[in-house]
Structure formats: C-alpha cells, structure tokens
C-alpha positions in Angstrom: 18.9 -32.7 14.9 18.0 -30.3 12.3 15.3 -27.7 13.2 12.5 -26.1 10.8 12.0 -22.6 10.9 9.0 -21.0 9.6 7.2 -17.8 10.2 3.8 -15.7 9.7 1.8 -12.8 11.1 -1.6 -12.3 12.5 -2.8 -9.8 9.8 -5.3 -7.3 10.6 -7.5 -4.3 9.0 -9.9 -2.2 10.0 -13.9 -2.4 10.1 -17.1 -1.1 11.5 -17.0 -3.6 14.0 -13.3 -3.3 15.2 -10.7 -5.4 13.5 -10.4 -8.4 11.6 -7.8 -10.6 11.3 -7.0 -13.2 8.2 -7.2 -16.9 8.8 -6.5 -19.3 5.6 -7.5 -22.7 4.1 -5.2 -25.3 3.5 -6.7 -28.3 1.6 -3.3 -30.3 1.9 -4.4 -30.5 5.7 -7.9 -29.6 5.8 -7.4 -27.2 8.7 -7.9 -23.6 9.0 -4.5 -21.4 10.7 -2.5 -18.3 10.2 -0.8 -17.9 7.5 2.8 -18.5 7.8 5.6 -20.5 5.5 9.1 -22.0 5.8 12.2 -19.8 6.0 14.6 -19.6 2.6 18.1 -20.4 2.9 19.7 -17.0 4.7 16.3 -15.6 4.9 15.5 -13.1 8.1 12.2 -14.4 9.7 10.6 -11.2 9.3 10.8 -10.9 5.8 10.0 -14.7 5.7 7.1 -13.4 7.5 6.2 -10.6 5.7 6.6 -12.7 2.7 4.5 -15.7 3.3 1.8 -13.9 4.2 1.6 -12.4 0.7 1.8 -15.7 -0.9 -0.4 -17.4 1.2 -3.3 -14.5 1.5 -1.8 -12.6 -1.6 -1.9 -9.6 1.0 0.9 -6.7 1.6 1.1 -6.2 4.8 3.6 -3.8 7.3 5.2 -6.0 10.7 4.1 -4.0 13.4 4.8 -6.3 17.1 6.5 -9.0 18.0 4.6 -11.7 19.1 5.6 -15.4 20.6 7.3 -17.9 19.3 5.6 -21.7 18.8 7.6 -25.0 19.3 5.7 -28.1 18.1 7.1 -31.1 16.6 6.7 -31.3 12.4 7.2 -35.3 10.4 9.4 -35.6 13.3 11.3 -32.2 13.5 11.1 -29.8 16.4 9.8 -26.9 14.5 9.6 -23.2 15.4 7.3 -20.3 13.7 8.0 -17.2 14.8 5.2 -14.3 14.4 4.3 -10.7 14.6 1.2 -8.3 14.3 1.0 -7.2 10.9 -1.6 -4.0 9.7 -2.7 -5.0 6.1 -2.1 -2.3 3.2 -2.4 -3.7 0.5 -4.0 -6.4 -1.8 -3.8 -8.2 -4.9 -7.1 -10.3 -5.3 -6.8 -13.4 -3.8 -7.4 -16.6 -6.2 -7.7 -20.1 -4.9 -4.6 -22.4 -5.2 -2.6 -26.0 -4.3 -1.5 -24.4 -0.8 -4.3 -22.5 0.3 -7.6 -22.2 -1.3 -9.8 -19.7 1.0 -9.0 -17.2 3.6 -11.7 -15.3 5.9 -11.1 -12.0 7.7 -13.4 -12.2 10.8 -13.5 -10.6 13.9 -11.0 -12.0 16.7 -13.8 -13.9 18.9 -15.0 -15.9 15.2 -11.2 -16.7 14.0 -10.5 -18.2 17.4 -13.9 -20.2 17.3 -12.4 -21.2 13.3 -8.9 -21.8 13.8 -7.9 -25.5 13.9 -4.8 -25.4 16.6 -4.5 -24.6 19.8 -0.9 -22.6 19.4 -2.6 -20.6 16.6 -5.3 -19.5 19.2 -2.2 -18.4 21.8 -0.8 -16.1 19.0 -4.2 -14.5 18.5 -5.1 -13.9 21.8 -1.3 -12.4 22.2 -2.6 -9.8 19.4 -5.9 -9.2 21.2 -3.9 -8.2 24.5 -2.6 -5.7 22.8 -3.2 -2.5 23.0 -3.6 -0.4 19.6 -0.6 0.4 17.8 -0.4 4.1 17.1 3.9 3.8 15.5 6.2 1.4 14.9 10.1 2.1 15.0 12.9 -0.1 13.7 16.1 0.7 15.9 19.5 -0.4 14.9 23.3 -0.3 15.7 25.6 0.8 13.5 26.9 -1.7 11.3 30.9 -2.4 11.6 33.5 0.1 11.3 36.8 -1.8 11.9 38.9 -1.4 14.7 38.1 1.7 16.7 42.1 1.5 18.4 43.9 1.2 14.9 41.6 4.2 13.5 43.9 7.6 13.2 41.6 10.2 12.5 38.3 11.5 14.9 36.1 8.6 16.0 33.3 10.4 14.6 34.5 10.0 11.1 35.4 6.2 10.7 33.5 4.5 8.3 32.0 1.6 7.7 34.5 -1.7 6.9 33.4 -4.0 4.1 31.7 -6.5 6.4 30.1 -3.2 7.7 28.8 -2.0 3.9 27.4 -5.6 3.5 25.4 -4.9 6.5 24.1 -2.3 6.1 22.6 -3.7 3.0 20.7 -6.1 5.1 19.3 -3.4 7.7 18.2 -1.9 4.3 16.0 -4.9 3.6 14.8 -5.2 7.4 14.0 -1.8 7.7 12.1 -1.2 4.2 9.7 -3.8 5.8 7.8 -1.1 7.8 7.6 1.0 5.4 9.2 4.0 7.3 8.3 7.7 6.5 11.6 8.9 8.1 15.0 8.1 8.8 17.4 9.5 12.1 20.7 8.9 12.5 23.3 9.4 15.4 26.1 12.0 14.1 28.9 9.0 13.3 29.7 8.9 9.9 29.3 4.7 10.5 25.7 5.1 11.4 24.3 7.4 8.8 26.0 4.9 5.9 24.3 2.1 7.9 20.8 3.7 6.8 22.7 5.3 3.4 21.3 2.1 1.0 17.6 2.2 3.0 17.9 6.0 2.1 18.5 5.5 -1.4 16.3 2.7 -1.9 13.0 4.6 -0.5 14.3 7.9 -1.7 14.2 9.4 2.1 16.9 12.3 3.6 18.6 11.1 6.7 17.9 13.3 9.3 21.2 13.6 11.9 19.9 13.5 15.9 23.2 13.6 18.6 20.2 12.0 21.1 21.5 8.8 19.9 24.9 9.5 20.2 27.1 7.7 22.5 28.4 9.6 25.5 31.3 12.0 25.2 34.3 12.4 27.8 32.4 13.6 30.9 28.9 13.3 29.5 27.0 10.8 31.9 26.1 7.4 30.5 22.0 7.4 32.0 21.6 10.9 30.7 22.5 10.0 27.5 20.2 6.9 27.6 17.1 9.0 28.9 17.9 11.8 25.9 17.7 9.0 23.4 14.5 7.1 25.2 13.0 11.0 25.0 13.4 10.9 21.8 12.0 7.3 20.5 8.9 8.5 22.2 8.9 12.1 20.6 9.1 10.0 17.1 6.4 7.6 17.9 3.9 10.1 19.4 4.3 11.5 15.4 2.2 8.3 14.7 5.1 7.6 11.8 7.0 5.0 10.7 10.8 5.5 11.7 14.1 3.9 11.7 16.8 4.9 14.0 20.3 3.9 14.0 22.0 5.0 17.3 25.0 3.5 19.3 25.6 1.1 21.3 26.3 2.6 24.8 22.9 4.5 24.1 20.3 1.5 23.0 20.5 -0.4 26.1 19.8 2.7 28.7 17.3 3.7 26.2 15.0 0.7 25.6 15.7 0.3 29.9 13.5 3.7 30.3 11.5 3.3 27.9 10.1 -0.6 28.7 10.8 -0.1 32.4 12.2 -3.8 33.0 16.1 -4.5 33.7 16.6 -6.8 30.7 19.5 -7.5 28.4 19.3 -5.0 25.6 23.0 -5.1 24.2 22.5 -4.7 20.8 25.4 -6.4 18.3 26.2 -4.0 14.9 23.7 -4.1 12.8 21.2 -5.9 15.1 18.1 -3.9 16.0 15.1 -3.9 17.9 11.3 -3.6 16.4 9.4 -1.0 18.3 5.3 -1.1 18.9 4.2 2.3 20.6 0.5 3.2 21.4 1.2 6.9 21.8 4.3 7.3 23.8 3.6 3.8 25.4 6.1 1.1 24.2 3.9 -1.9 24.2 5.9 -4.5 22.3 10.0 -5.1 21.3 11.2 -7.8 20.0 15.0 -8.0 18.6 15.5 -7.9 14.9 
C-alpha cells in the first residue's frame, strides 16, 4: 500500500508576550492546522518542510528541532507528516489564496484553543516542552570516497568518488536550510569536499578541526568521541549556526556524550544529524 508523505513546521517569532506560532486557514477543509504540504518526487522532508511552509504562510523560515512524527489515515492512505520547530526570518506579505486563505500567529495557549486536530495539538505542545533554542548545528558524515582497501596513497587524502560528489551536493541543499554562519570540517580531504559545494554556494571558508577526526593508531576511540562532543558544545555556546562534517567512528561517541542516552547513532555517508542546543544543552536531534 502506497504511503503519503507530507511535512510542516510549527513556526515561531518573537513578541512582547513570548512567542507566537503560525496556524493557517484552509477553506478546501474549513479547519484551521499547521502548515505543512505533500513531499515532491525525491524531495528531503525538511526542505519539503521548509518549503511548504513558505507557500502556505508565504513565510521564510530556519528548521531548528525535530519534532514527532503523525500517522493518520488520508482518502484511505496511511499518511505520515513529519515536523520540526522552525524560527521565522523572513516574510513576503501573505495574500489569501485556493489553499489557504488566512493564517494567525497567536500565542501557544490560543493556537491550541484554534487548531482543528488533535495530532496538530501533540506537535504544538512538543514545541512548548521545549526549552529555548540558543544554536542549531547540522552534523554530517562524509559523503563516499570509494574503497578505503584499494586506495594507494594516505587515507587522509582520498577523495570523494562520483556517487560521493553527488552527495555532497545534496548535504549542500540540507545544510543551506539553517542558514549556517560557519562551516568545520574533519582534516580528510573527503570531508571538507563534502561541505566544498555548501561553501561555494553561501560563500563561507571551511574551517579544518582534527576534533572530528577519526581515531589514529593508538589514539582511544571514547577520547576521540568526548573531544568531538567538546567541541559541538564549544560551537553551539557561540549561539551560531554551524555545520560539521566529521567521521564516522567519532559521531556516534559524540552525540552518546552529548545526549547522555545509549542509542543508535551510526551515521551512513552523507547522513547527518540536526542539532537543537539551549547553551551547551542538546535538547533536540533528529537524523537528517
């Protein structure tokens, strides 16, 4: 059975009275929900997310946390919409159309008095439990580099395989989403081209860290992990948008300190991780 995929954001700004989120119209339905939309073919949910949320509210707006995922059943399709916390930079003017013809920004306790569905209430009082998000980090793998066994020369220096310069073209388009004011890269030649078209594209210097190098002969695996965890904090204490593209002996150990839960963190090349701090606090992750 085929599955709909479809995702939004709950989309704040700031006011005198604290925040307040956006909630839209849709006269097709006559109900009143976050905005959200269906995925495009090959589309990554976030940037559906990110997206949508501009068409629907005609507002720019910067992914900051991972929030849950809803499963309800749509004409007779299980559906899923997956969502994240959003800070709102930006807008255009809304005008009234076909899909949605008004949209409110009220404080949390009014939108969930306003909003027609029970699920969109879960995902707003998921954003409420949060605490405030001071940085948000965007933390990859390197993307491929062929075979590491049939590579002659110093590991250090292999470079990224075609598959590998395609994918690195999509972490480009992942990690513009946040808007980053820096970029760090471990030393290996395959991980600063991973962040090489996201450089060029924003017109941002990579900076080179060996804390998110993997370990060298001797050097001991949870050290290495707690460096790079060290230094994800150290970044998001900067209150700066960053992304990070490390190895993948280090991520695991790393987001292991830093969340302080035994979990599965493997990270496949070019997958990633979307980081929420308040402070040094790591308050939300959710896999990119």
């Amino acid at each position: 059975m085929n599955e709909i995929r479809a995702a939004g954001g709950v989309v704040w700004r700031p006011s005198a009275d604290g925040v307040r989120v956006c909630v839209v119209h849709r006269p097709r339905y006559d109900d009143w929900s976050l905005p959200k939309g269906k995925l495009e073919p090959g589309e990554h949910p976030l940037a559906a997310a990110v997206r949508e949320v501009a068409e629907e509210s005609d507002v720019r707006a910067v992914p900051q946390a991972r929030l849950r995922s809803i499963r309800y059943v749509s004409d007779g399709l299980p559906k899923v919409v997956d969502y994240w916390a959003m800070r709102a930079v930006g807008t255009g003017g809304f005008e009234p159309g076909t899909e949605v013809d008004d949209i409110r920004w009220l404080p949390v306790a009014d939108a969930v008095g306003l909003l027609t569905y029970p699920h969109d209430v879960w995902v707003l009082q998921d954003f409420a439990d949060l605490a405030p998000v001071t940085a948000v980090l965007a933390l990859f793998r390197h993307a491929r580099a062929g075979n590491r066994a049939t590579w002659s020369g110093p590991d250090t220096a292999r470079p990224l395989d075609p598959t590998g310069v395609a994918q690195a073209r999509q972490v480009a388009e992942l990690g513009a989403l946040i808007r980053p004011d820096g970029l760090r890269s471990a030393t290996a030649r395959r991980c600063v081209q991973t962040l090489e078209p996201l450089a060029a594209r924003l017109d941002l210097p990579i900076e080179v860290d060996s804390d998110f190098d993997e370990p060298k002969p001797g050097q001991d695996v949870a050290e290495c992990a707690l460096a790079g965890a060290a230094r994800l904090a150290e970044l998001a204490a900067a209150g700066v948008a960053t992304v990070v593209c490390g190895q993948g002996k280090v991520i695991p150990g790393a987001l292991e300190h830093l969340t302080g839960t035994p979990a599965d963190y493997r990270t496949p090349k070019a997958g990633g991780w979307l980081l929420a701090f308040s402070g040094t606090r790591l308050i939300a992750h959710g896999r990119l």
